[in-house]
C-alpha positions in Angstrom: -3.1 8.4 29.6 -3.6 9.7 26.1 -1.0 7.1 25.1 -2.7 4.3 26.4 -5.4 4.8 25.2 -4.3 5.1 21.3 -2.8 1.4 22.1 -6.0 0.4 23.9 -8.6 1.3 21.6 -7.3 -0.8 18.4 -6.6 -3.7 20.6 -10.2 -3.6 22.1 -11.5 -3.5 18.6 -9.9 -6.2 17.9 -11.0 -8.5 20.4 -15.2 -7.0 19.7 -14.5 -8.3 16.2 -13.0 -11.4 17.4 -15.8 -12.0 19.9 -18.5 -11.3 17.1 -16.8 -13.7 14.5 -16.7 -16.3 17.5 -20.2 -15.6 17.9 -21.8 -16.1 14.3 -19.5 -19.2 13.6 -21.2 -20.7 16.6 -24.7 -19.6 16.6 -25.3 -19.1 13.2 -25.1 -23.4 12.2 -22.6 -22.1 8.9 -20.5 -25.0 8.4 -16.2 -24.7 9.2 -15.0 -25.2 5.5 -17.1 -21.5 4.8 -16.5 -20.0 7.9 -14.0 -21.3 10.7 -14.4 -19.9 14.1 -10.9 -18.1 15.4 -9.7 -21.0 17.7 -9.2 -23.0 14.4 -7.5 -19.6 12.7 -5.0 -19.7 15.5 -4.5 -23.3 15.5 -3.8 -23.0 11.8 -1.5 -19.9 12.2 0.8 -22.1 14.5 0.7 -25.0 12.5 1.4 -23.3 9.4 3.9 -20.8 11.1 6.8 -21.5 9.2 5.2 -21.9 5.8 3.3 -18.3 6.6 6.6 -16.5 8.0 8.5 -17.5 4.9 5.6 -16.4 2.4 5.0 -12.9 4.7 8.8 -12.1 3.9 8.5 -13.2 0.6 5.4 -10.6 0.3 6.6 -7.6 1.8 9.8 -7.9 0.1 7.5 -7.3 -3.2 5.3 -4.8 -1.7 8.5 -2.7 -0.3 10.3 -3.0 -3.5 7.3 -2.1 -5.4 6.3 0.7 -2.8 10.1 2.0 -3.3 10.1 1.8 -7.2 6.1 3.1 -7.5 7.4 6.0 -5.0 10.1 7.3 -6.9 8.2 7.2 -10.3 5.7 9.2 -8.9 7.3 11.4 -7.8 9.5 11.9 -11.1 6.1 12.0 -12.8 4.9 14.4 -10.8 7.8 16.9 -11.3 7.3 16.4 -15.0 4.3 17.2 -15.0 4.7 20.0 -12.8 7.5 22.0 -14.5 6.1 21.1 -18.1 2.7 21.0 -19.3 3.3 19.9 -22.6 4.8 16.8 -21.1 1.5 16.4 -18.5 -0.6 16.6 -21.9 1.1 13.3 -22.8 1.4 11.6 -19.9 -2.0 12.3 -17.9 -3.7 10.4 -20.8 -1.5 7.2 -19.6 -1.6 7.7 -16.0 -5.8 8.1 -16.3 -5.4 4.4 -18.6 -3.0 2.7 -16.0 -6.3 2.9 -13.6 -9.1 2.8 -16.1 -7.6 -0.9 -16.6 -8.5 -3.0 -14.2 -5.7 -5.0 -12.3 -7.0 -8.5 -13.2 -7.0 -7.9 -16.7 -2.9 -6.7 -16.4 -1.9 -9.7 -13.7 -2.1 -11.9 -16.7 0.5 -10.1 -19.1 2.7 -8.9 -16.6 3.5 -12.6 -15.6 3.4 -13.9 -19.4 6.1 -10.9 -19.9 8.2 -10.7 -16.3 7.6 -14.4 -15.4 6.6 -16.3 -12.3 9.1 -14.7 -9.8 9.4 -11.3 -8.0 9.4 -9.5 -11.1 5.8 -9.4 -12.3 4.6 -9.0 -8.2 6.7 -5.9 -8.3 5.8 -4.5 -11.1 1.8 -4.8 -10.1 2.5 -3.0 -6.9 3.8 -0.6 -8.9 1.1 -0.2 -11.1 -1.3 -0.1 -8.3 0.6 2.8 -6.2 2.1 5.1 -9.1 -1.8 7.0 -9.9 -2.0 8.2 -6.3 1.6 9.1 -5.3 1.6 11.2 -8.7 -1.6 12.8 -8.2 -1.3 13.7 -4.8 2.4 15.3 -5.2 1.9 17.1 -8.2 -1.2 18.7 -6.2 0.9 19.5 -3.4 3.2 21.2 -6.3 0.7 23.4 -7.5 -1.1 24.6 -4.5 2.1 26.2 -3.0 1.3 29.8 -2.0 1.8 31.9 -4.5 3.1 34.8 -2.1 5.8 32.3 -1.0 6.9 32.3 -5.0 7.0 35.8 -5.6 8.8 36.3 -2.2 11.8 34.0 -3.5 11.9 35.3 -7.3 12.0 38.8 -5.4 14.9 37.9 -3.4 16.2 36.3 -6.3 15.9 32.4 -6.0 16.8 30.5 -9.0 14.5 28.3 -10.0 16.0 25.5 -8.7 16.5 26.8 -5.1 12.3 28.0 -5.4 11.8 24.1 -5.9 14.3 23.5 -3.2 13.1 25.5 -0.9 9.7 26.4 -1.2 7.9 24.4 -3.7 9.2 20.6 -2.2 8.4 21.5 2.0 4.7 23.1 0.8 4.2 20.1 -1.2 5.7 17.3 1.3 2.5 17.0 3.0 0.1 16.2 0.1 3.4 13.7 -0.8 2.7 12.3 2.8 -0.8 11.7 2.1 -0.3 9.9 -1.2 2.7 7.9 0.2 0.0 6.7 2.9 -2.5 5.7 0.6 0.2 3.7 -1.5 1.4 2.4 1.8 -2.1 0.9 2.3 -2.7 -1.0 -1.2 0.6 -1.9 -2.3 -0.3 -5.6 -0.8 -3.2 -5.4 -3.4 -0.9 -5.0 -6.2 1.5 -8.0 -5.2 -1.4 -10.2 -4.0 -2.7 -10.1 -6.6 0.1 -11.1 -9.0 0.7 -14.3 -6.9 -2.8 -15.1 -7.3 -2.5 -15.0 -11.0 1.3 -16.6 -11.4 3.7 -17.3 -8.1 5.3 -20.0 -6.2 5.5 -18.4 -2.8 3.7 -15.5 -0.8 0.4 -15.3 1.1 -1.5 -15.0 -1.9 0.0 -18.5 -3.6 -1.0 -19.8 0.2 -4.7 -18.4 0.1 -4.9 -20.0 -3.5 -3.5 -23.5 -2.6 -5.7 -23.5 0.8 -8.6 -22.5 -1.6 -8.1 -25.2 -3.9 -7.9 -27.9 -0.5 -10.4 -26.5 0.9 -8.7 -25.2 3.7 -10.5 -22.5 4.9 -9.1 -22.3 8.5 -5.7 -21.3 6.6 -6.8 -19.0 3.7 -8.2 -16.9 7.2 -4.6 -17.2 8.6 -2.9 -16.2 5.7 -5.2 -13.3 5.4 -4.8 -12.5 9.0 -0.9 -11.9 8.6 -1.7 -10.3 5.5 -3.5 -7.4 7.0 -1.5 -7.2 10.2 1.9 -7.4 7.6 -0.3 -4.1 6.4 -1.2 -2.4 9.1 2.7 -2.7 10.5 3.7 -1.5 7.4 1.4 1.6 7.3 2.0 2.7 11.1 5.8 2.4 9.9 5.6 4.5 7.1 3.2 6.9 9.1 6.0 7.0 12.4 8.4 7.8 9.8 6.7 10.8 8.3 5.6 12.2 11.2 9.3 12.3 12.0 10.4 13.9 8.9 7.8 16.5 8.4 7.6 17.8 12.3 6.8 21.1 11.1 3.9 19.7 9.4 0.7 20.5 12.5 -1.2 17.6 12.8 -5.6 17.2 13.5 
């Protein structure tokens, strides 16, 4: 029962959105070219289905490569860091600019320098998960119980096997936690770079239906767009759930 019920709820959500939507597109006189009601959403999600199925792989290929690439350099980061405060001195001061600079402003250069294809999409997503993959590992680092240290230099652990075995399983689920919240805005990053410069993805689709006028599929292509998401992020979450079982969860 408790099963069904975790798949029920979200799906009855859904449908009270979908019923309120339906409801203001109808009553409230707006007209369709600001605010379509969801029977012209779904009929331009099977019109457009194989323009939107090509651009959805196209976008989760850059927001998986850039979730991989921002995952593994923030984690390096956050070992860096960790092991050598002379090196955090230098590089907290770039990690704090990477985020004081606003997206927008970087979409520009990054596709002037990386060009019009995956590159530049990549690299945003990148940009737009490092801060809290970083942040939330090198916290996990540092909070490990400092009884669970001396324990292991005690016994003799090299430093190495304290990282190993103590240091990485304390910090793996503040690592979880930042991988989720990277999880959830890597789309941002690569969305956002298609916007600026692209010739595929859902965001090149939302700009070219925005130009037309074609609101019914800019709401499609945002509808696969945060259900591409929301797959993603229950993937990601199944996955570490898996890997950190000892981890208790509520």
């Amino acid at each position: 029962m408790p099963k069904l019920a975790v798949a029920v709820r979200p799906l009855l959500t859904l449908a009270g959105l979908l019923a309120v939507w339906w409801g203001v597109s109808r009553s409230s006189g707006i007209p369709a070219f600001l605010l379509p009601d969801p029977g012209s959403v779904a009929t331009a999600l099977w019109h457009q289905r194989d323009l939107l199925a090509w651009s959805t792989l196209t976008t989760l290929t850059e927001t998986v490569l850039g979730l991989l690439i921002g995952t593994g350099l923030g984690a390096t980061g956050a070992l860096a860091m960790v092991f050598s405060p002379r090196l955090e001195r230098w590089l907290m001061p770039l990690l704090l600019l990477s985020q004081a600079v606003p997206v927008f402003a970087l979409a520009p250069l990054l596709v002037l320098w990386f060009g019009f294809g995956i590159a530049s999409k990549v690299v945003m997503a990148v940009l737009v998960i490092f801060f809290p993959v970083t942040a939330a590992f090198a916290d996990g680092l540092r909070r490990t119980a400092p009884g669970w240290l001396d324990l292991a230099r005690t016994m003799g652990a090299s430093p190495l096997a304290i990282l190993r075995h103590v240091r990485l399983p304390a910090a793996m689920p503040a690592f979880g936690a930042g991988l989720r919240i990277a999880t959830a805005i890597a789309p941002i990053g690569a969305v956002i770079g298609e916007w600026v410069g692209a010739s595929a993805g859902l965001g090149y689709v939302m700009l070219n239906a925005n130009a037309r006028i074609e609101t019914d599929v800019m709401f499609a292509a945002l509808f696969v767009l945060a259900l591409m998401t929301v797959l993603l992020w229950t993937l990601v979450d199944r996955l570490l759930r898996r890997l950190l079982y000892w981890v208790p969860e509520g």
